[in-house]
ZAKEPA-334845 format. One line per field, with one value per residue (C-alpha): residue number from 1; residue in three letters; z, y, x. Coordinates in pm, whole numbers, plus 50000, padded with zeros to 5 digits. Example, Ala and Ser with C-alpha at 12.3 -4.5 7.8 and 13.67 -1.06 7.14 Angstrom:
BEGIN
pos c(1 / 2)
code c(ALA / SER)
z c(50780 / 50714)
y c(49550 / 49894)
x c(51230 / 51367)
//
This chain:
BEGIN
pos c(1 / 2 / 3 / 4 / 5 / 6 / 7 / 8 / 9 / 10 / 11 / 12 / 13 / 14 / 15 / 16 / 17 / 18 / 19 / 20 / 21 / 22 / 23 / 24 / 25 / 26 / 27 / 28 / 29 / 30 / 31 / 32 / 33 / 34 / 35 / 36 / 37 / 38 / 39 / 40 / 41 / 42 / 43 / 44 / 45 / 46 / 47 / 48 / 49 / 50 / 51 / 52 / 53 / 54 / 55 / 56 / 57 / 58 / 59 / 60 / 61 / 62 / 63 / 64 / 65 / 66 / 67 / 68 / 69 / 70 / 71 / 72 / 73 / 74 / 75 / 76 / 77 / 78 / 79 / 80 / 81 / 82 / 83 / 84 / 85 / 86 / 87 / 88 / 89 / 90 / 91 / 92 / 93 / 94 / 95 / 96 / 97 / 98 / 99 / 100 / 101 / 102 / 103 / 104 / 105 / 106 / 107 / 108 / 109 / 110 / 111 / 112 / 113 / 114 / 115 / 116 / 117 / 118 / 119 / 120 / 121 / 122 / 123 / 124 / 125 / 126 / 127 / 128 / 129 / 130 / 131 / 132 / 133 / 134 / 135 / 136 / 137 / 138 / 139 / 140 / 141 / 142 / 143 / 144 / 145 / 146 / 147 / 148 / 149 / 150 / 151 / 152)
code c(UNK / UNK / UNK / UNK / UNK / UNK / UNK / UNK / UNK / UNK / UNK / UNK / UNK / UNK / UNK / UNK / UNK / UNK / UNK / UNK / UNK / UNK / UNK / UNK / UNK / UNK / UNK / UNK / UNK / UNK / UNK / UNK / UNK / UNK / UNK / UNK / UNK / UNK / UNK / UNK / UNK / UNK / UNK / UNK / UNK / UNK / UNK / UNK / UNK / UNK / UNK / UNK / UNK / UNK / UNK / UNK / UNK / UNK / UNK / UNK / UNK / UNK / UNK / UNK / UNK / UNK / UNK / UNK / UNK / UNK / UNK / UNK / UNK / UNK / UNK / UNK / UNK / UNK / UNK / UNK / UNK / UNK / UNK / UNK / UNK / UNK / UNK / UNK / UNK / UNK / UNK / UNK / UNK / UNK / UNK / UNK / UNK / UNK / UNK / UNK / UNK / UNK / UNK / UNK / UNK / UNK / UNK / UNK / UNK / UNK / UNK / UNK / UNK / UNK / UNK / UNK / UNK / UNK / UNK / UNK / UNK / UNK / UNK / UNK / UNK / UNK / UNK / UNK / UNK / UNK / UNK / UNK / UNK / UNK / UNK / UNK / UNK / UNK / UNK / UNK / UNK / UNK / UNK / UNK / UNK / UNK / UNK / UNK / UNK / UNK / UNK / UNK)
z c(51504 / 51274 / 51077 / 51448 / 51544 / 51233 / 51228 / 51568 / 51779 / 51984 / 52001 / 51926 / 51795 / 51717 / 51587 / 51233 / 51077 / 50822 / 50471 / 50557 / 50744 / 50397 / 50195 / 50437 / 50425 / 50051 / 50054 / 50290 / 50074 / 49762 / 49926 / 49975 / 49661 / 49512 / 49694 / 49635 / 49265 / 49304 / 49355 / 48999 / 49177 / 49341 / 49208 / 48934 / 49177 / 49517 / 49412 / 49297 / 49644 / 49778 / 49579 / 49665 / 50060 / 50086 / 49887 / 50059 / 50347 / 50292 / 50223 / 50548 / 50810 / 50659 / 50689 / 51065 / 51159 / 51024 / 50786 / 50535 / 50206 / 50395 / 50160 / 49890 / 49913 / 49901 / 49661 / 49397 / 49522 / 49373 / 49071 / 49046 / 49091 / 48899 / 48571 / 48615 / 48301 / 48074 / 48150 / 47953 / 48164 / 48442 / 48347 / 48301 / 48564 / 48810 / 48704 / 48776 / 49093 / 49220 / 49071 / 49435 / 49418 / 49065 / 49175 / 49163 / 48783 / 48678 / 48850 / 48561 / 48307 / 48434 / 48439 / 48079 / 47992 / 48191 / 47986 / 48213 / 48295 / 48702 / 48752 / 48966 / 49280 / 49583 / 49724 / 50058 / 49952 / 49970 / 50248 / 50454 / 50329 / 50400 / 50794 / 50767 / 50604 / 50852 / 51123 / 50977 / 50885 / 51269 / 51385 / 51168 / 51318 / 51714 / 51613 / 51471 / 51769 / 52035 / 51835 / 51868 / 52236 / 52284 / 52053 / 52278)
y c(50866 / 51055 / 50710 / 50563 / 50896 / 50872 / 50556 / 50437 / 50729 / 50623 / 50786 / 50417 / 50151 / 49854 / 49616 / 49810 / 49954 / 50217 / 50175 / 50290 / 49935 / 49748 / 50010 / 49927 / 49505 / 49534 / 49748 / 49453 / 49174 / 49390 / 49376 / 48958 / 48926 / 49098 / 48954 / 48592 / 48683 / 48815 / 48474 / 48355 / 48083 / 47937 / 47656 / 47803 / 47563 / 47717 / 48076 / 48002 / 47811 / 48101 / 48372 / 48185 / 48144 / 48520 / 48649 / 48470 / 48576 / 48928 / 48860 / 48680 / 48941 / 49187 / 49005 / 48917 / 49263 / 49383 / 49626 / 49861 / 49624 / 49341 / 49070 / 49192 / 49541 / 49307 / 49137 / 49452 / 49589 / 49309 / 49321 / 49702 / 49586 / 49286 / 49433 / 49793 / 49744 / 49719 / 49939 / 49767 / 49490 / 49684 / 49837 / 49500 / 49303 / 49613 / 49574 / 49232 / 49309 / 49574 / 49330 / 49314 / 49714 / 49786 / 50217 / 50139 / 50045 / 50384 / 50492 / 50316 / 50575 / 50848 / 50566 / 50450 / 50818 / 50893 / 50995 / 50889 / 51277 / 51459 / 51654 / 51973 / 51910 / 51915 / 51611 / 51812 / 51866 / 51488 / 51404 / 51642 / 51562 / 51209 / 51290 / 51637 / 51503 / 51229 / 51467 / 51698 / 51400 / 51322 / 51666 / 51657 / 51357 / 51520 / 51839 / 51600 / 51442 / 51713 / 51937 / 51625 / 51578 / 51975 / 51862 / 51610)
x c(49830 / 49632 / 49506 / 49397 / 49185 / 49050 / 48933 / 48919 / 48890 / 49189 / 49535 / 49711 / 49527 / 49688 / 49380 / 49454 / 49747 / 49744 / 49902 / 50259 / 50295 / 50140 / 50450 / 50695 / 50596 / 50612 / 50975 / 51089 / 50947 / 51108 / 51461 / 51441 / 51331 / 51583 / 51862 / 51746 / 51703 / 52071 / 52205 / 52250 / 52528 / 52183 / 51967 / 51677 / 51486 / 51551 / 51568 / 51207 / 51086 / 51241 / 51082 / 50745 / 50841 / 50951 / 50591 / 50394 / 50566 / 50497 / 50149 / 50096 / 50261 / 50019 / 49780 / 49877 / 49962 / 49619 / 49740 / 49569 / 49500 / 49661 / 49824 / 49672 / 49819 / 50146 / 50096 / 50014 / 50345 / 50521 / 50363 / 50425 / 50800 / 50813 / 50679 / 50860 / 50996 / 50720 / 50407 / 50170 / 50225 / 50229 / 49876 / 49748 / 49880 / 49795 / 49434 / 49432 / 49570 / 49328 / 49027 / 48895 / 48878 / 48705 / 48738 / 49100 / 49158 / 49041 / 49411 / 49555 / 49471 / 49682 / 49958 / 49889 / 49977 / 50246 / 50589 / 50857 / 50921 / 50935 / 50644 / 50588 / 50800 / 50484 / 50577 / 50576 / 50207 / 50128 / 50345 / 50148 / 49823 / 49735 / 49799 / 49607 / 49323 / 49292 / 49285 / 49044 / 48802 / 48867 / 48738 / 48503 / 48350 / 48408 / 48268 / 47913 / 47925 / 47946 / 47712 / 47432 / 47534 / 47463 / 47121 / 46965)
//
């Protein structure tokens, strides 16, 4: 609710989703994947058509349902999962990823120097803030336009 008053002015707008619908595509498309790449009894040749089928598939219902990032916000998912293992790959293929969105590669320098360790433990803090700051950037934008209404 907060993402559609923010950006559309309307309670529930369904023209655009917000980026938990691009997460929750890419946690889906995760889960496939993982269970197709689970079936070592399976042909090397069909896992991979089926790796294939179930990106692309991924990439295309965000891209139907209109979400935040669309397929592409799939597809860097993946790689974030796919290359786990090894960060410099990560860092690299992540870059390549986000090529469409050059502000974005500067993100990879706090990853490039991250030590595997738990930081402070706000995750409340971030939870809460991507709604709030929605709604305050919505207010923001009613309290502009009633104070030019009272204006003219």
């Amino acid at each position: 609710i907060p993402f559609d008053l923010a950006f559309s002015g309307k309670i529930l707008e369904f023209g655009y989703q917000n980026v938990f619908f691009t997460l929750l595509i890419g946690l889906l498309t995760i889960m496939l994947f993982d269970a197709v790449v689970k079936k070592q009894e399976w042909h090397p040749v069909l896992r991979s058509a089926l790796l294939v089928i179930i990106t692309f598939g991924g990439m295309g219902a965000a891209y139907l349902l209109h979400t935040d990032y669309d397929a592409k916000g799939v597809l860097a998912i993946l790689v974030f999962y796919m290359t786990r293992q090894m960060r410099g790959l990560q860092i690299v293929a992540g870059c390549l990823a986000f090529c469409w969105e050059l502000p974005a590669i500067v993100a990879f320098i706090p990853i490039a120097f991250y030590n595997g360790k738990r930081g402070w433990n706000i995750k409340y803090l971030f939870y809460a803030f991507y709604p709030v700051h929605l709604l305050v950037l919505y207010l923001i934008c009613v309290g502009m336009r009633t104070a030019q209404i009272a204006v003219v």
